[in-house]
DOLUMKE-269852 format. One record per atom (N, C-alpha, C, O): residue number from 1; residue in three letters; z, x, y. Coordinates in Angstrom, 2 decimals, decimal comma. Atoms other than C-alpha are relative to their C-alpha. Layout:
! DOLUMKE-269852
 pos code       Z       X       Y
 NUM  ALA       Z       X       Y
...
! end
This chain:
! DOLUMKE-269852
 pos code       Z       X       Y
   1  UNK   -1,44   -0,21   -0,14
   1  UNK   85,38  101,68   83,44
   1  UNK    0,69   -0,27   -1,32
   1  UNK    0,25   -1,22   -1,97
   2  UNK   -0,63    0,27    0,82
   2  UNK   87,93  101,95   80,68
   2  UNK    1,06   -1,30    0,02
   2  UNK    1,09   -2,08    0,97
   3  UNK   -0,61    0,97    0,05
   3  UNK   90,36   99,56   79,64
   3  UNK    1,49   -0,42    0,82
   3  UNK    2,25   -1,39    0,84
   4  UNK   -1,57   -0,14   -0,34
   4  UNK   93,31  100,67   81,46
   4  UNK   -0,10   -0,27    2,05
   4  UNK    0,73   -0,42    2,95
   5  UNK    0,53    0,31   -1,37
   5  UNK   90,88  100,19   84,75
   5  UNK    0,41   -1,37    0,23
   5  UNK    1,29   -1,78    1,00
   6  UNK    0,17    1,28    0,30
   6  UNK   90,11   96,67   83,64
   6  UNK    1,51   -0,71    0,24
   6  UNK    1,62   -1,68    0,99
   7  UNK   -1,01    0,28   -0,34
   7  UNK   93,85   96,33   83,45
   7  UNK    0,63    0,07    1,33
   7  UNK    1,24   -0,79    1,97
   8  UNK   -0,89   -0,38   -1,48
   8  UNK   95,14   97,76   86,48
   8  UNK   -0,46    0,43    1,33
   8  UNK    0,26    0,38    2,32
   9  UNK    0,83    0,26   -1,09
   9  UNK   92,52   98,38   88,90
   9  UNK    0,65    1,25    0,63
   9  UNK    1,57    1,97    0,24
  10  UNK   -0,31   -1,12   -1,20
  10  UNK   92,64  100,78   91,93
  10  UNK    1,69    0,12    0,39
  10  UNK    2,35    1,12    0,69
  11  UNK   -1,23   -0,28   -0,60
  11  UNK   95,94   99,86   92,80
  11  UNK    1,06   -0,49   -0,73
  11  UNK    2,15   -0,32   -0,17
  12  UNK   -1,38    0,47    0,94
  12  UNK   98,42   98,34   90,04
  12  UNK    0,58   -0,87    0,26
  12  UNK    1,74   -0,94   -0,15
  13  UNK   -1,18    0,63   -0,29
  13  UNK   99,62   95,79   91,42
  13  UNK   -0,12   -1,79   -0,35
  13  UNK    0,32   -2,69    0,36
  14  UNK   -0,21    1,19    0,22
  14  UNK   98,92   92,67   89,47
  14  UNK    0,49   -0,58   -1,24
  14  UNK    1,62   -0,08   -1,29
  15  UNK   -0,81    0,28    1,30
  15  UNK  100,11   91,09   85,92
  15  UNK    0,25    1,66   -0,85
  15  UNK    1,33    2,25   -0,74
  16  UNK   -0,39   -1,20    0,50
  16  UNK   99,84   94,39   83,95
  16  UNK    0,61    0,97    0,91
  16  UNK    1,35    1,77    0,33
  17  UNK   -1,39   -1,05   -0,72
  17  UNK  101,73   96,54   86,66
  17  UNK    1,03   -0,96   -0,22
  17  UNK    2,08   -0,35   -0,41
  18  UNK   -1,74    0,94   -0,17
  18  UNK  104,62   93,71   86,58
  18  UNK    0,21    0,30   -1,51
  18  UNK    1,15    1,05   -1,76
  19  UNK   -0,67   -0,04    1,26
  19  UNK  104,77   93,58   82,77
  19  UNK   -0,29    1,76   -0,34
  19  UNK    0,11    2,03   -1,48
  20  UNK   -0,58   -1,01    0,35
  20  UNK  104,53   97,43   82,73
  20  UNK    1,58    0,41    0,26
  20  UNK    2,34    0,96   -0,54
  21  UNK   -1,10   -0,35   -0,95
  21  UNK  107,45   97,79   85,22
  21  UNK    1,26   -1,01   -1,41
  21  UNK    2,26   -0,51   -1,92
  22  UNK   -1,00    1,22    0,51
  22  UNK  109,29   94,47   83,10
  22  UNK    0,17    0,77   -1,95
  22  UNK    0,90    0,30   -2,82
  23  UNK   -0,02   -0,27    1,30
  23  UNK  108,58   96,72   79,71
  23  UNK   -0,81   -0,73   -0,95
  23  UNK   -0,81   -0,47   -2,15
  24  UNK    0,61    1,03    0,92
  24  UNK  106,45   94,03   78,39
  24  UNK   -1,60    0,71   -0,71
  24  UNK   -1,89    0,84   -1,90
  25  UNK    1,26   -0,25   -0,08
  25  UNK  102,78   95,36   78,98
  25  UNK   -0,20    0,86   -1,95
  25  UNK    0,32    1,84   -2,46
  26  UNK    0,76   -0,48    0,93
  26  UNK  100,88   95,74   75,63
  26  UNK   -1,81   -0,26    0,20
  26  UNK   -2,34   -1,08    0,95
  27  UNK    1,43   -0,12    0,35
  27  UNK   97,06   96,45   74,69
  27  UNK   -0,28    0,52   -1,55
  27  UNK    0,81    0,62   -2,13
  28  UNK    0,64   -0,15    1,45
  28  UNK   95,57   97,30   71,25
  28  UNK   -0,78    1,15    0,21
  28  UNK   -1,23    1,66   -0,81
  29  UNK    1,11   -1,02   -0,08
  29  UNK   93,42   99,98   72,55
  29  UNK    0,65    1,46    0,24
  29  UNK    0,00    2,50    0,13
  30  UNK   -0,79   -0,63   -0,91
  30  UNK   96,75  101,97   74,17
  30  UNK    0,25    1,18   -1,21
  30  UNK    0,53    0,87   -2,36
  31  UNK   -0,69   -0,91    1,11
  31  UNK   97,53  105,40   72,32
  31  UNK    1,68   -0,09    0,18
  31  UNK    2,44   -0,79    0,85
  32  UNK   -1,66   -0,03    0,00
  32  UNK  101,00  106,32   71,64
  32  UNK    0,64    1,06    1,13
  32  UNK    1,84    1,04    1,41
  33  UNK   -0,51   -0,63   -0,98
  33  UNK  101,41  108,72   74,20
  33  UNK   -0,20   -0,71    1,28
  33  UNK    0,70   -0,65    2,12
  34  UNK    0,06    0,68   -1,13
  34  UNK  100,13  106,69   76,83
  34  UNK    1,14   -1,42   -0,08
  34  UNK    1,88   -1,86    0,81
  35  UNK   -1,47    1,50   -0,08
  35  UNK  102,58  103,40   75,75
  35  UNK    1,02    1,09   -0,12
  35  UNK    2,04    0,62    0,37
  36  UNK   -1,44   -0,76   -0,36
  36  UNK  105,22  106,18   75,67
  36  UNK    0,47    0,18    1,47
  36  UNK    1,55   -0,12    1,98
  37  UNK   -0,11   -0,27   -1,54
  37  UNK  104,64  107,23   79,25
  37  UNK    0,31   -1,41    0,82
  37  UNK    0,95   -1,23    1,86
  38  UNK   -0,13    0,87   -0,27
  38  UNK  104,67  103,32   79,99
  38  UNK    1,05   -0,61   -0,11
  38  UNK    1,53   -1,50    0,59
  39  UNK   -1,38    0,85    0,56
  39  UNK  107,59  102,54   78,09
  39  UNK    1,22    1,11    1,10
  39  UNK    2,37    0,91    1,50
  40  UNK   -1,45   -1,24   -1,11
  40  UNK  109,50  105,78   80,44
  40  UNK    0,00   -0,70    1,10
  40  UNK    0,96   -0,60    1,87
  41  UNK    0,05    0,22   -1,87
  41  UNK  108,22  103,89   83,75
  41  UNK    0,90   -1,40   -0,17
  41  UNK    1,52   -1,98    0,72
  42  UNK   -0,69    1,61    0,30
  42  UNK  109,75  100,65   82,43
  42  UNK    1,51    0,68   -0,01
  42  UNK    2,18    0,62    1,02
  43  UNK   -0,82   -0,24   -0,29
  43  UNK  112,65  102,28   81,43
  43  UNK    0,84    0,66    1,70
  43  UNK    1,75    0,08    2,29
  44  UNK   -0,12   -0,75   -1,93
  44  UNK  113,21  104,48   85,32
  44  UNK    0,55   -1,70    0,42
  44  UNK    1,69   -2,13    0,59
  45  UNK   -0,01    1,20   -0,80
  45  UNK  112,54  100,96   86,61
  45  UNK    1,36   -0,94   -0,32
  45  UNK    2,11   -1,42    0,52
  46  UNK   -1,45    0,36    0,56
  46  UNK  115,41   99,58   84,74
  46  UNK    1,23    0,02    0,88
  46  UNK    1,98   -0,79    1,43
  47  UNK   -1,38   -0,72   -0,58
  47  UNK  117,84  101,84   86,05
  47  UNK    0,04    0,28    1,24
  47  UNK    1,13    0,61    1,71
  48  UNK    0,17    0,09   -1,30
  48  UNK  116,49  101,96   89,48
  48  UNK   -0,28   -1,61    0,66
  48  UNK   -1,10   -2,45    0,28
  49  UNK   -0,18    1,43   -0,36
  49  UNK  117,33   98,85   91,55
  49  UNK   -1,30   -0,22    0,87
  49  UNK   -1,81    0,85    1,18
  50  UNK    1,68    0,60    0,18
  50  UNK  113,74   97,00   92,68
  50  UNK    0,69    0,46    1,89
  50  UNK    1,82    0,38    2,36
  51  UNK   -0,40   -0,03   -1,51
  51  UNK  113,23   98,02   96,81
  51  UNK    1,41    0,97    0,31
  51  UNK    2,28    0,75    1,15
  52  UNK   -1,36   -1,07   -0,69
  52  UNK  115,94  100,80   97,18
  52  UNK   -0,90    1,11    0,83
  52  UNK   -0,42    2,09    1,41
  53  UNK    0,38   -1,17   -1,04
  53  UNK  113,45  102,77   98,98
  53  UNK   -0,87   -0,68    0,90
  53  UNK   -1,84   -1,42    0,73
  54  UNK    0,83    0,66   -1,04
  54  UNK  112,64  102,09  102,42
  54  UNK   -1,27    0,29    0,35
  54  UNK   -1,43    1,51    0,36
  55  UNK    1,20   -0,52   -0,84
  55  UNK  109,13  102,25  103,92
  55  UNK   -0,32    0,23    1,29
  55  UNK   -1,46    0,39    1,72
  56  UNK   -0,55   -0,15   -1,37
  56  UNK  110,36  102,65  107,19
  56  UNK    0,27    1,29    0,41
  56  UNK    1,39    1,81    0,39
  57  UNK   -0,57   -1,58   -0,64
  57  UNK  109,99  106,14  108,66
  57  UNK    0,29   -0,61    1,73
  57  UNK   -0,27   -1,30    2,58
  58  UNK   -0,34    0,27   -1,30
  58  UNK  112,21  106,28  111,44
  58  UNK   -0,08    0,82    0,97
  58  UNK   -0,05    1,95    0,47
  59  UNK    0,55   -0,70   -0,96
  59  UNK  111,48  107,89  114,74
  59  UNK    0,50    1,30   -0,05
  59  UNK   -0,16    2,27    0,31
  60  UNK   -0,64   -1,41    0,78
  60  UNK  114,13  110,68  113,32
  60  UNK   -0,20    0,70   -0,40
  60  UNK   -0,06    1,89   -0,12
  61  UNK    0,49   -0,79    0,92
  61  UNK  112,61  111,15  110,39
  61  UNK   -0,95    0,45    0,45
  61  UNK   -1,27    1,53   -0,03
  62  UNK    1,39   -0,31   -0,17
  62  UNK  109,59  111,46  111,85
  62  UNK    0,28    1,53    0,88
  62  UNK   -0,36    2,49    0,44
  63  UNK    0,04   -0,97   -1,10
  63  UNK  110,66  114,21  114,93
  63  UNK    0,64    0,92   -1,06
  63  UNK    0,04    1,94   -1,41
  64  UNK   -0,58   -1,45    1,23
  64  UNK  112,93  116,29  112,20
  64  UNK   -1,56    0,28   -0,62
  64  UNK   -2,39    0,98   -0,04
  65  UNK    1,62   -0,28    0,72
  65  UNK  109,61  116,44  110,07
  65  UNK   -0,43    1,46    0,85
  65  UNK   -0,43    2,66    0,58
  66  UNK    0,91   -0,86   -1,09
  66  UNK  107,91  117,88  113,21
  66  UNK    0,50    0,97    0,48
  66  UNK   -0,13    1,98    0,79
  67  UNK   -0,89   -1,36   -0,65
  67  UNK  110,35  120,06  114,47
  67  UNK   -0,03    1,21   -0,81
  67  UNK   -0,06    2,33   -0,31
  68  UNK   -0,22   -0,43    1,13
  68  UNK  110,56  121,43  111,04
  68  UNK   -0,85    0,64   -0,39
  68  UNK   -0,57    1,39   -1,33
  69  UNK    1,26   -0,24    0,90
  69  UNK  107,12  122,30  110,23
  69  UNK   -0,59    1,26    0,78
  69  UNK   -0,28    1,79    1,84
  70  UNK    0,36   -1,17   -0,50
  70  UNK  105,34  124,95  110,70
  70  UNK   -1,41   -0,02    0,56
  70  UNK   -2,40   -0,43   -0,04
  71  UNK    1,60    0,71   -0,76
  71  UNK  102,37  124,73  113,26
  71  UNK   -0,98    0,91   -0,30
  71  UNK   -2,13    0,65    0,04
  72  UNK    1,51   -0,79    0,62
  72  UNK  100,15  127,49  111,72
  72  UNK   -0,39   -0,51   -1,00
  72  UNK   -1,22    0,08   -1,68
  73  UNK    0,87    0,59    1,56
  73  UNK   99,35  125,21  108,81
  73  UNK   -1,04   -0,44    0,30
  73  UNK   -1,33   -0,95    1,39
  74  UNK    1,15    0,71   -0,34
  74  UNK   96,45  124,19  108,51
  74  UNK    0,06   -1,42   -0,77
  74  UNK    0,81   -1,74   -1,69
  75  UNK    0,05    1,34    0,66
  75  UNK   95,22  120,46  107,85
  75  UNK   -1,25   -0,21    1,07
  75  UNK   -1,87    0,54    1,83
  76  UNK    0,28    0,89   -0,90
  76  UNK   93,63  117,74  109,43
  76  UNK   -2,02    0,08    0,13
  76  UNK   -2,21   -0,09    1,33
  77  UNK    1,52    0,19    0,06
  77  UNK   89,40  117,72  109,16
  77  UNK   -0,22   -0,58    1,47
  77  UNK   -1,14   -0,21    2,20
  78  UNK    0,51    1,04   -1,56
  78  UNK   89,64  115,11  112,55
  78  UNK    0,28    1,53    1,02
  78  UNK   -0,52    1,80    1,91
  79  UNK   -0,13   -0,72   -1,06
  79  UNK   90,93  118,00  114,44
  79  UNK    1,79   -0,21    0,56
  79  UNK    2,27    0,58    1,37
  80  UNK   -1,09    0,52   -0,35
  80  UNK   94,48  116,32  114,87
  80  UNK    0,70    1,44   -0,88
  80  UNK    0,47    1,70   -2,06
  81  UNK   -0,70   -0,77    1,27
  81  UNK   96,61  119,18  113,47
  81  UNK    1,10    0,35    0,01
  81  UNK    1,38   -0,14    1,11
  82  UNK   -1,55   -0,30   -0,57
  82  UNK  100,56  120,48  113,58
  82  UNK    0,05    0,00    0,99
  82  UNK    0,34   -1,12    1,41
  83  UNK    0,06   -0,25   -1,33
  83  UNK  100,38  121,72  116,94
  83  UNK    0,58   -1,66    0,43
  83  UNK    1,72   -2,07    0,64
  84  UNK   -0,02    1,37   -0,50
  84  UNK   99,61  117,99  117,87
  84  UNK    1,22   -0,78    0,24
  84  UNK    1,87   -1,32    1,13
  85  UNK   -1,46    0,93    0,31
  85  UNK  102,25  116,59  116,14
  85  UNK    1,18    0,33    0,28
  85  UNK    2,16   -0,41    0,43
  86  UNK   -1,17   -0,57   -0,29
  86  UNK  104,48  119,09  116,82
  86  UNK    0,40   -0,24    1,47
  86  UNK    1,56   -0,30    1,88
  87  UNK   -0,43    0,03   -1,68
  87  UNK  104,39  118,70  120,57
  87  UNK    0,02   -1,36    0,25
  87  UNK    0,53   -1,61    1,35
  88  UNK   -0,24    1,33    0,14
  88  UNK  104,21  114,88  119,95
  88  UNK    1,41   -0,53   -0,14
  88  UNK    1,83   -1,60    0,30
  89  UNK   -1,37    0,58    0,44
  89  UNK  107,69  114,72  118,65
  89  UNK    0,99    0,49    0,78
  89  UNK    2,16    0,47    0,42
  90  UNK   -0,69   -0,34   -0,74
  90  UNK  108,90  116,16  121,57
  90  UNK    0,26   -1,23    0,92
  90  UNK    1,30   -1,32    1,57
  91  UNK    0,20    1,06   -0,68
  91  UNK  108,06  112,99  123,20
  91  UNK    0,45   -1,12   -0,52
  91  UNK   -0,31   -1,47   -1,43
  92  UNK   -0,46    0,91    0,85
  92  UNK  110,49  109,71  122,10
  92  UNK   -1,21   -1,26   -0,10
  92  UNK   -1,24   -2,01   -1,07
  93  UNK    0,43    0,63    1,00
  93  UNK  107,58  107,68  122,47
  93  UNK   -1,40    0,15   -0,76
  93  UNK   -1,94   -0,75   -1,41
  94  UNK    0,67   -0,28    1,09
  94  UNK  105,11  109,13  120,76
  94  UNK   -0,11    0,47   -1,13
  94  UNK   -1,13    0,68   -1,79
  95  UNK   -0,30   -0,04    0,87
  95  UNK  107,35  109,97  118,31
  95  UNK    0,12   -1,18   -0,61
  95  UNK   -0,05   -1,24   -1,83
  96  UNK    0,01    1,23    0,84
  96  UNK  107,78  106,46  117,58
  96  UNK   -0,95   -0,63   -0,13
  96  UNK   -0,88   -1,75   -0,64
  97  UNK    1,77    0,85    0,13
  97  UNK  104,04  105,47  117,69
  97  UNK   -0,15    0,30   -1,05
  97  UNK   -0,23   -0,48   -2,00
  98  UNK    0,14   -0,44    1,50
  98  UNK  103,63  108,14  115,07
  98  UNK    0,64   -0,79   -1,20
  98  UNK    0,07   -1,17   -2,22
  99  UNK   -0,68    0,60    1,30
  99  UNK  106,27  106,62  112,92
  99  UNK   -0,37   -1,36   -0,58
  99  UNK   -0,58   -1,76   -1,73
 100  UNK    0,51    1,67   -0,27
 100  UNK  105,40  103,13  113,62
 100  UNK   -1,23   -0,07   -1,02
 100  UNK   -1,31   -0,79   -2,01
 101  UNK    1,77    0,09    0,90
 101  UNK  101,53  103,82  112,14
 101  UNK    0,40    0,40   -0,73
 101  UNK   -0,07   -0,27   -1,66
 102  UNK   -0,40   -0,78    1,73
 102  UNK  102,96  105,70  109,26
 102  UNK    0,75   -0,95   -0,44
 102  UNK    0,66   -0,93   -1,67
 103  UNK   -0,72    1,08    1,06
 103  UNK  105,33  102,62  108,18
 103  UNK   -0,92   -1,04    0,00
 103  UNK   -1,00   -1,80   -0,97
 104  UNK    1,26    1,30    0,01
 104  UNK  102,50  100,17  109,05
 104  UNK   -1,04    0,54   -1,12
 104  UNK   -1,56   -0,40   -1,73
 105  UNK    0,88   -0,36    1,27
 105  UNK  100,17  102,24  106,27
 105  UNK    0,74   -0,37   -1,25
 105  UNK    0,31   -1,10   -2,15
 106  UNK   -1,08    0,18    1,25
 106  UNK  103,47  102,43  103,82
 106  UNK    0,10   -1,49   -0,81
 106  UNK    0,08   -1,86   -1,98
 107  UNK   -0,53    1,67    0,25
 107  UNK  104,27   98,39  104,61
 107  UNK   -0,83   -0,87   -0,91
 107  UNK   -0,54   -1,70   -1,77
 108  UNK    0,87    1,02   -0,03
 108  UNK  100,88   97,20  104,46
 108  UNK   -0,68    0,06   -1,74
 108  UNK   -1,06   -0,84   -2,49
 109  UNK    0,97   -0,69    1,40
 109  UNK   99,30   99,52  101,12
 109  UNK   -1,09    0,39    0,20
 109  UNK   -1,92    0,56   -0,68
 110  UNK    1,44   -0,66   -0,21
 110  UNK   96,50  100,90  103,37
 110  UNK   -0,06    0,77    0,88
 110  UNK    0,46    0,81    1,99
 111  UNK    0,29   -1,48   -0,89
 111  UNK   95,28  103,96  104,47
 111  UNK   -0,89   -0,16    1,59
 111  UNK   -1,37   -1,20    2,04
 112  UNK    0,91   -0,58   -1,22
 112  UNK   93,47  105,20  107,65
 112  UNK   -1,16    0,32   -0,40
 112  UNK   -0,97    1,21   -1,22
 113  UNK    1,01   -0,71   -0,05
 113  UNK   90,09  106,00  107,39
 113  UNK    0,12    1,83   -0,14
 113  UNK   -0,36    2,61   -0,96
 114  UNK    0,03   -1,47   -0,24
 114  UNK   90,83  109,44  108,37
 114  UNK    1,30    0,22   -1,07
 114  UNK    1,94    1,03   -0,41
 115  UNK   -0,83   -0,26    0,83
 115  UNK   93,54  109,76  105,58
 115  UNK   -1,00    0,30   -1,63
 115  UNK   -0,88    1,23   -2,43
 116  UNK    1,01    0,14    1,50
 116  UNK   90,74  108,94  102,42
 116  UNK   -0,81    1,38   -0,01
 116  UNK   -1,43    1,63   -1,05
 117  UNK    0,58   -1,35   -0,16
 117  UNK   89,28  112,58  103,58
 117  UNK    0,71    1,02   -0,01
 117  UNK    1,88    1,07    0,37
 118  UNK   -0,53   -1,56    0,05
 118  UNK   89,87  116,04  103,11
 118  UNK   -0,71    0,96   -0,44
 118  UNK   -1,85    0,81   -0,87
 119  UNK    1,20   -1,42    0,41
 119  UNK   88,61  119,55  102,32
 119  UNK    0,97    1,02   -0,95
 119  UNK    2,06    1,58   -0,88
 120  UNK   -0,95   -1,04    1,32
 120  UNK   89,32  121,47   99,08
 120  UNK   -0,84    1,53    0,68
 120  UNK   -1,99    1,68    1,11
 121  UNK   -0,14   -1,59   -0,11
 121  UNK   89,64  125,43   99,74
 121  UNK    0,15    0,78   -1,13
 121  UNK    1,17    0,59   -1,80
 122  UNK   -0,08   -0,99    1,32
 122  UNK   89,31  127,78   97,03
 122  UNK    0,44    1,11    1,00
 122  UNK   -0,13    1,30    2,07
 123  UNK   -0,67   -0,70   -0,72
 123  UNK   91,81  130,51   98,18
 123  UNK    0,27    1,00   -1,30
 123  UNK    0,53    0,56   -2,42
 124  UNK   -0,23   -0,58    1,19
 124  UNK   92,18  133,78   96,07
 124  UNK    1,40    0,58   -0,13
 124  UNK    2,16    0,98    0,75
 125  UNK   -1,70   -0,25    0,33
 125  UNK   95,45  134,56   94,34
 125  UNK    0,37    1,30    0,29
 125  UNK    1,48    1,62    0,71
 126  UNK   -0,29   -1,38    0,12
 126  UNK   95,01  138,14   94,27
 126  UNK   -1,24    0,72    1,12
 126  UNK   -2,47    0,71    1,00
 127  UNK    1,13   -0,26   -0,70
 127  UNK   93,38  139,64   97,04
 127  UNK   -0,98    1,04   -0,30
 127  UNK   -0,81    2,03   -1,02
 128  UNK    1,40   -0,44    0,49
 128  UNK   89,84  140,73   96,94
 128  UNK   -0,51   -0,49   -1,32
 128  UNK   -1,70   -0,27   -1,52
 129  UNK    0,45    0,66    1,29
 129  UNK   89,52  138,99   93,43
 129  UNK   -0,53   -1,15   -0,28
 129  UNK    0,27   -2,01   -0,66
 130  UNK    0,43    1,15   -0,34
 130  UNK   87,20  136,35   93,58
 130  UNK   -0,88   -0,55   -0,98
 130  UNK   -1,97   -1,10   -0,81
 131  UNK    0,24    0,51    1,27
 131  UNK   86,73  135,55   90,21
 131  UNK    0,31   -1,96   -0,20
 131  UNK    1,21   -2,67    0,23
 132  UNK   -0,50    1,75   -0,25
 132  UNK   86,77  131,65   89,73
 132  UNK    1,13   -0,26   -0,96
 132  UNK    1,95   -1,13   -0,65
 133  UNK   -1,11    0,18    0,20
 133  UNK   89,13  131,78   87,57
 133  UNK    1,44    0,41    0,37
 133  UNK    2,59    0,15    0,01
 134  UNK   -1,76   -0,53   -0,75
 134  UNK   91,69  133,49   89,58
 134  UNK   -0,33   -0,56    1,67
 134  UNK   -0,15    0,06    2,72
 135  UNK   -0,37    0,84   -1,46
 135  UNK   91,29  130,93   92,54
 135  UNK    0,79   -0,68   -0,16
 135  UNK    1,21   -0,86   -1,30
 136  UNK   -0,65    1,00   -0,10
 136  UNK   93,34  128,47   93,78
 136  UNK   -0,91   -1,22    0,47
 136  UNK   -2,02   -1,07    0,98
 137  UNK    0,70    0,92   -1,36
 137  UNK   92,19  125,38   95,41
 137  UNK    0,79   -1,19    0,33
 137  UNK    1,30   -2,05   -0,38
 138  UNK   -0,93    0,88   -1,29
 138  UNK   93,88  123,46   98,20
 138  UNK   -0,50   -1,07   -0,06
 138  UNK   -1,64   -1,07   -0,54
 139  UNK    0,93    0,93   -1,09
 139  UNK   92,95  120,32   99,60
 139  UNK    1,00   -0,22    1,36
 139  UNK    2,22   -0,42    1,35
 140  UNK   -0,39    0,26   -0,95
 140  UNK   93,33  119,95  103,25
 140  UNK    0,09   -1,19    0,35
 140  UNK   -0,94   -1,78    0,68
 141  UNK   -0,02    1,48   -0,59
 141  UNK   94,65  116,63  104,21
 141  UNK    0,09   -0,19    1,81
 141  UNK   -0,20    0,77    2,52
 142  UNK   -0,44    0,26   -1,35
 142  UNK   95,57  115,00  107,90
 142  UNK    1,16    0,34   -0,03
 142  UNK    1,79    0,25   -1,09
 143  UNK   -1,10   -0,92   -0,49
 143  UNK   98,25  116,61  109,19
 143  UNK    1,42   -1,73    0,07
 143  UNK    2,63   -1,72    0,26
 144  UNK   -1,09    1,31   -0,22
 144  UNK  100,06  112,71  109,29
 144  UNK    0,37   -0,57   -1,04
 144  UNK    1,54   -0,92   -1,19
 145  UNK    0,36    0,10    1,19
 145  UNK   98,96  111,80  105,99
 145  UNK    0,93    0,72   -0,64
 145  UNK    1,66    0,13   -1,43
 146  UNK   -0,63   -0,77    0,58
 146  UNK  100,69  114,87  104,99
 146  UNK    1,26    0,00   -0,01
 146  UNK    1,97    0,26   -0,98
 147  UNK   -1,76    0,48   -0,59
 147  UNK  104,08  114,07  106,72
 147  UNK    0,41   -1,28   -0,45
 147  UNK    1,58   -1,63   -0,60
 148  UNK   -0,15    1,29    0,78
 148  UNK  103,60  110,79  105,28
 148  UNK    0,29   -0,39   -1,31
 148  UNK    0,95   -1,36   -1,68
 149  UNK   -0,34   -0,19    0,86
 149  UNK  103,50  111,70  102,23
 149  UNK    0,78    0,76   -0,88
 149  UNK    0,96    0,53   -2,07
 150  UNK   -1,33   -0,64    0,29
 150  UNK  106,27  114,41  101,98
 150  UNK    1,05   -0,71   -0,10
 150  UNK    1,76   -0,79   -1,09
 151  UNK   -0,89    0,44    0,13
 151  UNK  108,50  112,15  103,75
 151  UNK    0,20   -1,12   -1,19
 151  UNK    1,35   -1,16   -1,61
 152  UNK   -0,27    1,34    0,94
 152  UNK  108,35  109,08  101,21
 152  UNK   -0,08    0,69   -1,34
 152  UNK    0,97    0,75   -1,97
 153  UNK   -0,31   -0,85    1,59
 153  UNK  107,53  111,12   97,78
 153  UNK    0,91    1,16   -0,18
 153  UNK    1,68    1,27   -1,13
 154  UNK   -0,47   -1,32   -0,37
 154  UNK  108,74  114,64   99,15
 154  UNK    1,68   -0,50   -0,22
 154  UNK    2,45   -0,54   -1,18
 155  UNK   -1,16    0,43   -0,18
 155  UNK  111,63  113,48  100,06
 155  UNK    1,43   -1,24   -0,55
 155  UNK    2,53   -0,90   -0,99
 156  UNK   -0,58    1,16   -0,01
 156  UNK  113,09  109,52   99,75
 156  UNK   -0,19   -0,22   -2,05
 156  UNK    0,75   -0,53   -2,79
 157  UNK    0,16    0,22    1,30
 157  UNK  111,27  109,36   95,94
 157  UNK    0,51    0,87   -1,13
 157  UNK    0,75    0,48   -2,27
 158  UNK   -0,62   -1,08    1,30
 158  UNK  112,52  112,54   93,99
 158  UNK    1,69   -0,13    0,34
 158  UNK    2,56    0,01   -0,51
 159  UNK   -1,48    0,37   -0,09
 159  UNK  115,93  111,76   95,74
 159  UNK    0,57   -1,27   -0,14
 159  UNK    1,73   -1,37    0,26
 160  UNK   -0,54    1,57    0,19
 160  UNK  116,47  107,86   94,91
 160  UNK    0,65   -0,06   -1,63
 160  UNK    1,59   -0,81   -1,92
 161  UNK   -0,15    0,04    1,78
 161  UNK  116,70  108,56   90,65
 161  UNK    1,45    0,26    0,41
 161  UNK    2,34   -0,59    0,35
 162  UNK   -1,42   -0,65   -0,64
 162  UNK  119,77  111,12   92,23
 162  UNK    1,13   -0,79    0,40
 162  UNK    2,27   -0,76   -0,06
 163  UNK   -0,87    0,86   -0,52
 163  UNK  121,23  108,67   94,18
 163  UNK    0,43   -1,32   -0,70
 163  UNK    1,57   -1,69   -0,41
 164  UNK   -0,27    0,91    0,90
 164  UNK  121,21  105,63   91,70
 164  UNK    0,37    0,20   -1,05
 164  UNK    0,56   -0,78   -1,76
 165  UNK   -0,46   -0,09    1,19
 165  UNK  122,36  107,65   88,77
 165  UNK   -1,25   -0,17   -0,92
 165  UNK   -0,87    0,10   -2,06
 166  UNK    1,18   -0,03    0,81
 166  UNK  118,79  107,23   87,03
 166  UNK    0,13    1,26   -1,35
 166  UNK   -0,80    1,41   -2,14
! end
């Protein structure tokens, strides 16, 4: 593992994530584009007040989501897929079970088993052309996973900079 492993590990969240966030974090080994990109997250962090975004999907957010979506997507490897969810959020409380396990992953910092999986698709851009360089490729996540992670990045994270003036 490199040095930036050694530092910050799988998940960031011990002295070197605080003194990145605090602007402090140095190394000797760091190029200048990478302490640039470090010195931008410090700055953001600055100007964004610590905890302005909740991890709390609420039984709302969660049924808008579902209502919203479109049930021919595909996802889900377990077999769980729109459909599911979609006819789930018709129901108040298994709309709030859903939500409930999706802020209990957010709260806690851990996934589902069935979230750490998925299936990449090579899909061609141009049909009949199945040149590898003119693919795409997908990955199919869980269909909850996916709602999980619209609503909080999709959504709550590209709109918080907005809302704080960032």
């Amino acid at each position: 593992h490199g040095f930036l492993f050694v530092d910050f590990g799988y998940r960031s969240i011990g002295q070197s994530a605080s003194q990145v966030l605090e602007g402090t974090y140095t190394n000797p080994a760091l190029d200048q584009a990478t302490s640039d990109i470090l010195q931008e997250v410090a700055t953001l962090r600055s100007t964004i007040p610590a905890n302005s975004i909740s991890t709390a999907i609420m039984p709302s957010n969660w049924k808008y989501y579902w209502d919203h979506a479109k049930e021919h997507t595909s996802s889900s490897i377990s077999g769980l897929h729109f459909g599911h969810y979609k006819a789930s959020a018709q129901s108040s409380y298994l709309t709030h079970f859903h939500a409930a396990k999706a802020t209990v992953a957010l709260t806690v910092g851990k996934s589902y088993d069935r979230w750490k999986q998925g299936v990449m698709v090579m899909l061609e851009k141009e049909l009949g052309v199945d040149l590898v360089s003119k693919l795409q490729a997908i990955l199919l996540v869980e269909a909850d996973f996916n709602a999980t992670n619209k609503l909080m990045f999709g959504n709550r994270m590209l709109q918080n900079p907005k809302r704080t003036q960032a």
